[in-house]
C-alpha positions as CSV (number, residue, x, y, z in Angstrom):
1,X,-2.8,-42.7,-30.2
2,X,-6.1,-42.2,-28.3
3,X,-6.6,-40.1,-26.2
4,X,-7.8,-43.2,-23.8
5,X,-4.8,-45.2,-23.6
6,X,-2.9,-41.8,-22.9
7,X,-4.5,-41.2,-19.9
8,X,-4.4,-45.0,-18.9
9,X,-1.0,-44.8,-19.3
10,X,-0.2,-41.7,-16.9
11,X,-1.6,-43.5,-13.7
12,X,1.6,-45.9,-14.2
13,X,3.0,-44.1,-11.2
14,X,-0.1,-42.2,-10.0
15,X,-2.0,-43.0,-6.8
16,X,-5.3,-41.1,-7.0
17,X,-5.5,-38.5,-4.3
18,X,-8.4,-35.8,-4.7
19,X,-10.4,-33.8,-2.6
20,X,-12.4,-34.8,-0.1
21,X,-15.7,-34.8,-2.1
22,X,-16.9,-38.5,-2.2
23,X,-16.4,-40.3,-5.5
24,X,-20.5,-42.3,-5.2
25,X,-22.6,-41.9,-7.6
26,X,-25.0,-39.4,-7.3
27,X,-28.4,-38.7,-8.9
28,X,-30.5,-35.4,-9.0
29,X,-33.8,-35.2,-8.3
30,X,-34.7,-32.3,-10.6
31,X,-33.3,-31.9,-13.7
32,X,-32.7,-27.5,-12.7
33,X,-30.2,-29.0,-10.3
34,X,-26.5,-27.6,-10.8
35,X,-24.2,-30.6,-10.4
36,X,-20.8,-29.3,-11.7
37,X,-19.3,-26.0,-13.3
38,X,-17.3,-27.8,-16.2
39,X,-14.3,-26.7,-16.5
40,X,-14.6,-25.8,-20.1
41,X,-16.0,-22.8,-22.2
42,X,-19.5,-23.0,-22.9
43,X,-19.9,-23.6,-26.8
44,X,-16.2,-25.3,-26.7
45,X,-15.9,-28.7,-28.8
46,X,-15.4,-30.4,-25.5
47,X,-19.0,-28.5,-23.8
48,X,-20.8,-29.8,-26.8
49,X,-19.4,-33.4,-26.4
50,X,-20.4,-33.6,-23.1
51,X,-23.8,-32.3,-23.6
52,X,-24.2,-34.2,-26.4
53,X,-22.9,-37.6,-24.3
54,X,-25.1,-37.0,-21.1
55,X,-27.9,-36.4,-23.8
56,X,-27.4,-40.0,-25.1
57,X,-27.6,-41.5,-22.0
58,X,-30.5,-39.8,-20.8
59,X,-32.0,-41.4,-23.6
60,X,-30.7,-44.7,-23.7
61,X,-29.5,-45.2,-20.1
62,X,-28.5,-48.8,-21.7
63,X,-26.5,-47.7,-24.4
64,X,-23.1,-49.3,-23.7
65,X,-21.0,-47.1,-26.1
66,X,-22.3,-44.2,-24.8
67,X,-22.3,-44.2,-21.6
68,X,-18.6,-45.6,-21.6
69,X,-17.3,-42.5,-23.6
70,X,-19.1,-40.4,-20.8
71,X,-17.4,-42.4,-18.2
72,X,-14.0,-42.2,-20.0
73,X,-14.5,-37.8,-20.4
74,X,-15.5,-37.9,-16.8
75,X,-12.6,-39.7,-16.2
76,X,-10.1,-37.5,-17.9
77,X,-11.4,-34.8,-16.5
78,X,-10.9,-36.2,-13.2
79,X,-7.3,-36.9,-14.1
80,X,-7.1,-32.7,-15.0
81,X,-8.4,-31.6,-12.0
82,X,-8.3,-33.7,-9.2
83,X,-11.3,-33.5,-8.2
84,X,-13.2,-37.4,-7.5
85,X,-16.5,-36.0,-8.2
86,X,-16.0,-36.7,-12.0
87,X,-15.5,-39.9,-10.8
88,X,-18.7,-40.5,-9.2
89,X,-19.7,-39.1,-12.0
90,X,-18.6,-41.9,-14.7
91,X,-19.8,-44.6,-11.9
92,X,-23.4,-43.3,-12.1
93,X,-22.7,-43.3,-16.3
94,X,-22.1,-46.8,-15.6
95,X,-25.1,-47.5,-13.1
96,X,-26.8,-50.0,-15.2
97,X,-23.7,-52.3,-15.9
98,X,-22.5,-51.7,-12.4
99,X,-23.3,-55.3,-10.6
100,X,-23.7,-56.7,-13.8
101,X,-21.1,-60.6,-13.6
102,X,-20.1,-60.1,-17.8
103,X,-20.8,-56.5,-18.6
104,X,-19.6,-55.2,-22.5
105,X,-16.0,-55.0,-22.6
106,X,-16.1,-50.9,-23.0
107,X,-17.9,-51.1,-19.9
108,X,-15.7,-53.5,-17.8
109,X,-12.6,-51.2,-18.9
110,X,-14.2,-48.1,-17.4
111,X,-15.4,-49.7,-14.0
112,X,-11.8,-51.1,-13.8
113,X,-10.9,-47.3,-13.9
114,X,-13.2,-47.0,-10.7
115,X,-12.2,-49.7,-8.8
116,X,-8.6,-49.0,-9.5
117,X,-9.6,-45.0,-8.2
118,X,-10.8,-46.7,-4.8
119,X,-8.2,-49.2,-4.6
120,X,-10.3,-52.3,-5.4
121,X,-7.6,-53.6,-7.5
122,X,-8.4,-57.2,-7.7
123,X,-11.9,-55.8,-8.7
124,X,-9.9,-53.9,-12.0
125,X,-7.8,-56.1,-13.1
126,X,-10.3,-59.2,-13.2
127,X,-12.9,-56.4,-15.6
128,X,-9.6,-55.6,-17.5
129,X,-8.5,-59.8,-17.9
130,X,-12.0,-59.9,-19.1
131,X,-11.8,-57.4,-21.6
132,X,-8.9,-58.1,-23.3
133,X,-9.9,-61.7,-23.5
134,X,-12.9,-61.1,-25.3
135,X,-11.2,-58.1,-27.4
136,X,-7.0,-58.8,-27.4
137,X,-6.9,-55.3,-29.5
138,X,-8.6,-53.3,-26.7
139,X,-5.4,-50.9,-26.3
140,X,-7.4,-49.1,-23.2
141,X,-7.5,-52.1,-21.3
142,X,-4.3,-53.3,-21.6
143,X,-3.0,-49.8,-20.6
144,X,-4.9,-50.1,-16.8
145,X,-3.3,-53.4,-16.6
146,X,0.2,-52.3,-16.7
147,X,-0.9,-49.1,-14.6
148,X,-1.8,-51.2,-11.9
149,X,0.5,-54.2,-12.2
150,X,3.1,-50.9,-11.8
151,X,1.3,-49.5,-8.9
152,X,1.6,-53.2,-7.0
153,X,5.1,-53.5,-7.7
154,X,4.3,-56.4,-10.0
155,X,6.9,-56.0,-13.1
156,X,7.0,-59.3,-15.0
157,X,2.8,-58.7,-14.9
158,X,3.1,-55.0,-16.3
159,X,5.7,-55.6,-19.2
160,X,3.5,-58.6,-20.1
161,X,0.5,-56.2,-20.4
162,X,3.1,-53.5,-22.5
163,X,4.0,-56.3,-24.6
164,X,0.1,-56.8,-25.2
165,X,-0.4,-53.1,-25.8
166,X,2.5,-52.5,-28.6
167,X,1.4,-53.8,-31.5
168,X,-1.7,-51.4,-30.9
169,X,-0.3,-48.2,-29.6
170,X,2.9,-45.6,-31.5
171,X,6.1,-46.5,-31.3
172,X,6.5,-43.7,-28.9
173,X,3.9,-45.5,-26.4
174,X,5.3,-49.2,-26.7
175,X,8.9,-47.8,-25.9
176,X,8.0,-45.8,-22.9
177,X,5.3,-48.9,-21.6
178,X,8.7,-51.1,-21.8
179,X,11.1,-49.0,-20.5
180,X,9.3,-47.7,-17.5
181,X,9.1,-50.7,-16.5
182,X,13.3,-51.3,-17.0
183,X,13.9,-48.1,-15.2
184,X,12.5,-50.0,-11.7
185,X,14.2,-53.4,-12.1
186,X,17.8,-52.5,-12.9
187,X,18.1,-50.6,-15.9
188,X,17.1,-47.3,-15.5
189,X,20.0,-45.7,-18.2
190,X,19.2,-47.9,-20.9
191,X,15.3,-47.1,-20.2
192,X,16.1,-43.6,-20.2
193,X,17.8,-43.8,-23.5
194,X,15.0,-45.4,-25.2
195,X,12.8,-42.9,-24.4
196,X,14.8,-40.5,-25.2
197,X,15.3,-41.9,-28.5
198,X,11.7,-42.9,-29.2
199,X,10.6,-38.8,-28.2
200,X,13.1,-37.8,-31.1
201,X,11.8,-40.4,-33.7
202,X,8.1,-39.6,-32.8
203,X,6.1,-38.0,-35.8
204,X,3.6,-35.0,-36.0
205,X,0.8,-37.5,-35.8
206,X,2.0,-37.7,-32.2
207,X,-0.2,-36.3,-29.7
208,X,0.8,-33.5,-27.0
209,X,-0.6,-35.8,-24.0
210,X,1.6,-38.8,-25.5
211,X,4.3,-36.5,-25.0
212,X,3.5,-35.2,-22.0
213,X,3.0,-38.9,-20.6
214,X,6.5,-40.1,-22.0
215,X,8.6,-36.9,-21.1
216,X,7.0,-37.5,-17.2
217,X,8.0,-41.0,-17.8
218,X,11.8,-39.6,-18.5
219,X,11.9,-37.0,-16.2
220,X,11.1,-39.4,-13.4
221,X,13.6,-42.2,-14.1
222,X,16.4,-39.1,-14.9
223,X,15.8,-37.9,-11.0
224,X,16.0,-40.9,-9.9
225,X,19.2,-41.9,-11.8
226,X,20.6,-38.7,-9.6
227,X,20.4,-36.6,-13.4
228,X,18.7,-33.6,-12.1
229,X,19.5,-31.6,-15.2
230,X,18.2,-33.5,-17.7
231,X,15.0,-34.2,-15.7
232,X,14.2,-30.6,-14.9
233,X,14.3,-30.5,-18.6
234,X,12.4,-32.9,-19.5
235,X,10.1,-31.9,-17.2
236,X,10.2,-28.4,-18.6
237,X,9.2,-29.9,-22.2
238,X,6.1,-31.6,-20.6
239,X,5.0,-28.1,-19.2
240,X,5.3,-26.2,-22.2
241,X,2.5,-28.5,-23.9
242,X,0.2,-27.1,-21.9
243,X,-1.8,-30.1,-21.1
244,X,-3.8,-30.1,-17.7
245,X,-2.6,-32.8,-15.7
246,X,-2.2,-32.9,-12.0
247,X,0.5,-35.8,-11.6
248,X,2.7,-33.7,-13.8
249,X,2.4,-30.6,-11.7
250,X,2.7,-32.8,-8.2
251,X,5.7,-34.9,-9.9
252,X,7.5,-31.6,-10.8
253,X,6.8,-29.4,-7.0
254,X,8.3,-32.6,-5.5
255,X,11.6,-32.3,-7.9
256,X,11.5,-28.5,-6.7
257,X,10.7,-29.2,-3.3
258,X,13.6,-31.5,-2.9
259,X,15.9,-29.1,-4.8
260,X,15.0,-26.4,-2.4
261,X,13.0,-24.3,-4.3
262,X,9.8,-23.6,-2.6
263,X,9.2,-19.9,-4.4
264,X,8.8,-21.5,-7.7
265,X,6.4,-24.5,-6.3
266,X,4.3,-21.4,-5.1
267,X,4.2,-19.9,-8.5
268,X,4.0,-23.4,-10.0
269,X,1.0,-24.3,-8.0
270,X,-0.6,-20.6,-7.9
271,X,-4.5,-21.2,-7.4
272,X,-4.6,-25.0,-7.8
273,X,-5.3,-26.3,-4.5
274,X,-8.3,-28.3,-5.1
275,X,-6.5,-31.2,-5.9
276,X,-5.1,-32.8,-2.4
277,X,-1.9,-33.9,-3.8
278,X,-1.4,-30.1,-5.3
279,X,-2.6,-28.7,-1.6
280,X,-0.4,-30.6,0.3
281,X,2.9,-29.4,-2.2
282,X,1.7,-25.9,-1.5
283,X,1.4,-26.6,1.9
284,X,5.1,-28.0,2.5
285,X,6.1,-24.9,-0.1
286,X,4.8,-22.7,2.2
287,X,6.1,-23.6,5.8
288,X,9.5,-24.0,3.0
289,X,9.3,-20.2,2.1
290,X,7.3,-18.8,5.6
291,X,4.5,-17.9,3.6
292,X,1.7,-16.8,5.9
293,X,-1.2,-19.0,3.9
294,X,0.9,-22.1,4.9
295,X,-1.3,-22.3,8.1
296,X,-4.4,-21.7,6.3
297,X,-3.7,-24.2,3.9
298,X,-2.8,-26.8,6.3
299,X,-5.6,-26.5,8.4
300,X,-7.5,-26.9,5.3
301,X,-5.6,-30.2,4.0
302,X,-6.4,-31.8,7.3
303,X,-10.4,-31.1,7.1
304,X,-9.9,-33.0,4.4
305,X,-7.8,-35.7,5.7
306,X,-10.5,-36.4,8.3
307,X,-13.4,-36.2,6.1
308,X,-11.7,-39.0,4.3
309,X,-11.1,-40.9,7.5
310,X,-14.5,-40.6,8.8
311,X,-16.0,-42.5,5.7
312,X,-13.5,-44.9,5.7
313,X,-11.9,-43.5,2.5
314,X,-7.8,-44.7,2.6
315,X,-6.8,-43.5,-0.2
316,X,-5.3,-40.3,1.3
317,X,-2.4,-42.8,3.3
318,X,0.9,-41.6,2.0
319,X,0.0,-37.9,1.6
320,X,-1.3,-37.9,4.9
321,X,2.0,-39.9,6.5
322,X,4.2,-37.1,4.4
323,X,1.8,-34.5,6.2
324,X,2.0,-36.0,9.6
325,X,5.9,-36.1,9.1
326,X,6.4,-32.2,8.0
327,X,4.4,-30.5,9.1
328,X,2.6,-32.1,12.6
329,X,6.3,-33.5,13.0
330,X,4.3,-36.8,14.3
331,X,6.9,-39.5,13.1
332,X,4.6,-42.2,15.1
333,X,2.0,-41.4,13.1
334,X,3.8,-40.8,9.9
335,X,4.6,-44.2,10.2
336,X,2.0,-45.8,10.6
337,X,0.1,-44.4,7.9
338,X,3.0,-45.6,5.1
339,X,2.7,-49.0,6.5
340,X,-0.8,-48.8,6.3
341,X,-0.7,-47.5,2.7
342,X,2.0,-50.5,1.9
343,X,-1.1,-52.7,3.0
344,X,-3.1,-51.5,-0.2
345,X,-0.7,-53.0,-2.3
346,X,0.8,-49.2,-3.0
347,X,4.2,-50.0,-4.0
348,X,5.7,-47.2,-6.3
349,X,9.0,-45.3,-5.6
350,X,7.2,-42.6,-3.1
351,X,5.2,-45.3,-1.9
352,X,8.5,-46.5,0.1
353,X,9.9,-43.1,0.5
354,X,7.3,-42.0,3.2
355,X,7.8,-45.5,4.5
356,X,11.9,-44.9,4.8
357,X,11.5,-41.1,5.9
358,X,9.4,-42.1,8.8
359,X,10.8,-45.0,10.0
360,X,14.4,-43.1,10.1
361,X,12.6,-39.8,12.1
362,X,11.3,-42.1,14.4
363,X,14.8,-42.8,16.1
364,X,13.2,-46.3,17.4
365,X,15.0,-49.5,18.0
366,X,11.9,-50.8,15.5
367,X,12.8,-48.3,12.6
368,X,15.1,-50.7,10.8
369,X,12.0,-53.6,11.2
370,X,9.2,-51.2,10.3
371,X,11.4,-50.4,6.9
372,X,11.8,-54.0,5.6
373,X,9.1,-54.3,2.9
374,X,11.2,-50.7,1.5
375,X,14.9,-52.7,1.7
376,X,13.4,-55.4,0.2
377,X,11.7,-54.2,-3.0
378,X,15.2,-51.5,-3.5
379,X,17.3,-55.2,-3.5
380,X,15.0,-57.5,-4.9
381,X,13.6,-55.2,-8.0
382,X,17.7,-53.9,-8.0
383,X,15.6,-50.3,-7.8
384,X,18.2,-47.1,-9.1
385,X,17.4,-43.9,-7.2
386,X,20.0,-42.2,-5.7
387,X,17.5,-40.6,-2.9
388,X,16.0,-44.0,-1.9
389,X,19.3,-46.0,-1.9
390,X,21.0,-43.3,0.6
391,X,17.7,-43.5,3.2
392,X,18.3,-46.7,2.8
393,X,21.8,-47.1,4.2
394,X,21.0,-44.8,6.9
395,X,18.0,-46.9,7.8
396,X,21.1,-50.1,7.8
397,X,22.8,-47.7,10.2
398,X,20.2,-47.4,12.7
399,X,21.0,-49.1,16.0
């Protein structure tokens, strides 16, 4: 399985959150200029990649193939570390195709990747339709399809766009594309059963981030199903491949977060703050365990939160309403951000948990109103998740 596809597929539940470093295109004006610290070894396979990629596109700024791998390493690395620079990054890989109507399809796949990173969905998905029209075996595209379609809460689009990818993906992949889908309209066990049984038929030509994507995959739809055990082992599994990937850490400190175990978020977590989505675990970890750089961190979370507001970035929405909530204790403002973020077409499982959390701290005759869109997508998808159905019937209880 590429390497590609993998990482397309591990944004089927992730909302890009990063740090507040804009994701535009940038340009040096001397070639001396220091734009990143890689975050690999110098003289490592993936250095001399890299160098050898920006090489070929100094030299052929016009040279599609190339600068779409360069895109698609910036990309990954984004995905790694959190940070949105590598993002801006790809975009300016991508500068020449960028306004371009009918782009090459390995171009229109990796400028889907960054519209879908600023939300311009409609924007991805019409590059990705594109692509796999001209090129119905391009796996990579018909992985972003399904990530979004599952971001917008659009199911019957994102198992059409599995059903696309599986005759060109592992056995392993096409299961997992399906089921994830299953386990958010009404069939969580079977979906997790499949998986389950696709991880322990998976050959040594599997790769460690297909793993990693599908035992994510599991451990999410086992918390949900209210089957902590086996999802703190499958997310144990994904850990011990030791592949860098921030929704992996975030999706696990929020399964010990709401098991009450804020001492091993802080250990989890250790020195990984640059990613928003890490800092803000860290930060409710903290205030959790009284640690004294709780304040320190906060204050630094919110820098960022405004930063992000004062260039019109939303992207930040649903941290920032589960920030307001716990730590400002603003429920006011809470809510308004997760309707807000509902208004980007984010629709995932935590998506409507910030929404439900809010409305319910908000003790308002409005609550039960403001949490509709939540109630309806739990009974019209026939979600399964223990900790959504129970704010739910207390949000039916309100007044």
């Amino acid at each position: 399985m590429p390497p590609p596809v993998v990482r397309s597929l591990l944004l089927l539940s992730l909302c890009w959150l990063m740090p507040s470093a804009h994701a535009a295109p940038f340009t040096p004006t001397d070639d001396r200029q220091v734009l990143e610290r890689v975050p690999v070894r110098a003289g490592s396979a993936r250095a001399r990649e890299l160098l050898a990629l920006r090489e070929a596109v100094r030299r052929e700024p016009r040279n599609a193939d190339a600068a779409a791998r360069l895109a698609q390493r910036w990309v990954e690395d984004a995905l790694a570390e959190g940070d949105p620079r590598y993002v801006g990054y790809a975009q300016a890989a991508l500068a020449p195709w960028w306004t371009d109507a009918a782009p090459p399809p390995v171009v229109r796949v990796q400028r889907a990747v960054v519209h879908e990173y600023e939300h311009r969905f409609d924007d991805a998905l019409a590059d990705l339709s594109a692509a796999t029209a001209a090129e119905p075996e391009n796996a990579s595209a018909w992985a972003w399809q399904a990530a979004i379609h599952m971001v917008r809460a659009d199911y019957a689009a994102a198992r059409k766009a599995c059903e696309g990818l599986a005759p060109l993906a592992t056995l392993l992949t096409a299961t997992a594309c399906e089921a994830y889908v299953d386990s958010l309209t009404g069939r969580a066990a079977q979906a997790a059963s499949e998986i389950g049984d696709a991880l322990a038929l998976a050959d040594k030509e599997t790769s460690a981030e297909e793993r990693v994507w599908a035992l994510t995959r599991l451990a999410e739809i086992e918390e949900r199903r209210g089957e902590f055990a086996a999802a703190e082992a499958a997310f144990k599994q994904a850990l011990s491949l030791n592949i860098a990937d921030v929704y992996l850490l975030s999706a696990y400190a929020d399964f010990l977060l709401d098991r009450g175990r804020a001492a091993d978020v802080l250990t989890l977590l250790k020195d990984r703050g640059r990613a928003d989505v890490l800092l803000l675990r860290l930060v409710l970890a903290g205030k959790s365990a009284n640690d004294s750089r709780a304040v320190k961190w906060a204050d630094e979370l919110s820098a960022r939160f405004d930063a992000a507001r004062a260039r019109g970035d939303r992207t930040h929405e649903k941290e920032e309403s589960r920030f307001a909530l716990a730590l400002r204790g603003d429920a006011a403002r809470a809510l308004a951000l997760a309707r807000a973020n509902l208004e980007q077409q984010q629709r995932e499982p935590a998506d409507m948990r910030v929404l439900l959390e809010a409305a319910l701290a908000t003790r308002s005759p409005e609550a039960r109103q403001a949490a509709a869109p939540a109630l309806q997508w739990l009974e019209t998808n026939k979600i399964e998740s223990v900790v959504l159905r129970a704010l739910a019937e207390r949000v039916k209880a309100l007044p």
